[in-house]
C-alpha positions in Angstrom: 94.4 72.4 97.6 94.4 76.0 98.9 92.2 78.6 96.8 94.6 81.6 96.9 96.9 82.3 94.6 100.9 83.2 94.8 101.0 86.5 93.4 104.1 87.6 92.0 105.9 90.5 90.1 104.9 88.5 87.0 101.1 87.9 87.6 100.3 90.1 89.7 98.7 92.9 87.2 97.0 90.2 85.0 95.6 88.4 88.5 95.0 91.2 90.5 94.5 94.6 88.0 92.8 93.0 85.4 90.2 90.6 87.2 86.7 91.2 86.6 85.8 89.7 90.4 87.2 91.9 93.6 90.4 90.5 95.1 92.0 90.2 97.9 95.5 90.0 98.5 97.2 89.1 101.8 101.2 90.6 101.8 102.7 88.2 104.2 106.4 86.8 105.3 106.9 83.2 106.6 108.4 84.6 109.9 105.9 86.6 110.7 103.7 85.5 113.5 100.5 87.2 113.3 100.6 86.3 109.2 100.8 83.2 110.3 97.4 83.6 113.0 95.4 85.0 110.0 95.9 82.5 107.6 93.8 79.7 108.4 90.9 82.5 108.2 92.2 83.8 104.9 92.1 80.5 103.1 88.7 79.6 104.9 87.7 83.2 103.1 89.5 82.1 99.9 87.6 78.7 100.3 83.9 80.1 100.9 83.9 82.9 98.0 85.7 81.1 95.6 83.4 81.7 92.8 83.0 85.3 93.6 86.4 86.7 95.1 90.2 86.1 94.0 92.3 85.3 96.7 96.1 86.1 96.3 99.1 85.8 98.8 102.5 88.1 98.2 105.3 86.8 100.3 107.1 90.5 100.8 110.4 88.9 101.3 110.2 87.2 98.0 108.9 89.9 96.1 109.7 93.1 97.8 109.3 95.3 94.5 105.5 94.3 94.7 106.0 95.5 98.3 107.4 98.9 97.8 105.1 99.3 95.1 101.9 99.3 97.3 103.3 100.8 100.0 103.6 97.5 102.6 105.6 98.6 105.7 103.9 96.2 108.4 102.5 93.2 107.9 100.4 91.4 107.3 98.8 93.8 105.0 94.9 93.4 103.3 94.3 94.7 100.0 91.2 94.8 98.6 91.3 95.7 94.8 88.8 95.9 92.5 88.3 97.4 88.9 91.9 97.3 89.2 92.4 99.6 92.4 92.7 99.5 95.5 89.6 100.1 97.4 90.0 99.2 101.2 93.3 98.4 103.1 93.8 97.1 107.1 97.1 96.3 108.9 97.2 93.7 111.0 96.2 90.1 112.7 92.1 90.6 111.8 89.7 88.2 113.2 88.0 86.4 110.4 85.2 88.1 110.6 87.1 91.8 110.0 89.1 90.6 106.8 85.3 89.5 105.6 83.9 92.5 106.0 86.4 94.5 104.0 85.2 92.9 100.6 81.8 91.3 101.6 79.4 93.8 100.1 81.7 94.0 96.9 80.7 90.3 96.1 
C-alpha cells in the first residue's frame, strides 16, 4: 500500500493546510511521462518519512481547480507546504535525491 495520499478539492485544505507535519504534494497527469519517471522516487520518499512527512498526489486532470489554484502550468509540479503555505516549489522530472532535498531539513 502506497503512503501518499490522493488529494482532492475536498481534502486538500484539511490534508495539506492544516497538517501539523510538512507535506509534499506531487501535481501529476497519468499521461505524462516524466510524472511517471518520478514516481517510483516519490513513493520511496512517501515510504521512508512516513512518520514525519505527508505525502499527497493531485492528478491535475481530475482536479484542475486545485490546479489553477496553485498556479500548476507544467508538470510534474513539487510543493512543499508547511504551516499551511507553500514554502519551496520545483518543476520537473527531479532525481530522487533533488525532491529530498526540498523538504529534508523541515523534517
Amino acid at each position: 500500500m502506497s503512503a501518499e495520499i490522493v488529494l482532492t478539492a475536498e481534502n486538500f485544505d484539511s490534508v495539506v493546510l492544516a497538517s501539523d507535519k510538512p507535506v509534499l504534494v506531487d501535481f501529476w497527469a497519468e499521461w505524462c511521462m516524466p510524472c511517471r519517471m518520478i514516481a517510483p522516487s516519490v513513493d520511496q520518499l512517501a515510504e521512508s518519512y512516513r512518520d514525519r512527512l505527508v505525502v499527497g498526489k493531485v492528478n491535475v486532470d481530475a482536479e484542475g481547480d486545485l490546479a489553477s489554484r496553485f498556479g500548476i502550468i507544467s508538470i510534474p509540479t513539487l510543493i512543499v507546504f508547511k504551516d499551511g503555505k507553500v514554502v519551496r516549489q520545483k518543476v520537473g522530472a527531479l532525481p530522487k535525491n533533488e525532491i529530498e532535498n526540498l523538504f529534508k531539513d523541515l523534517v
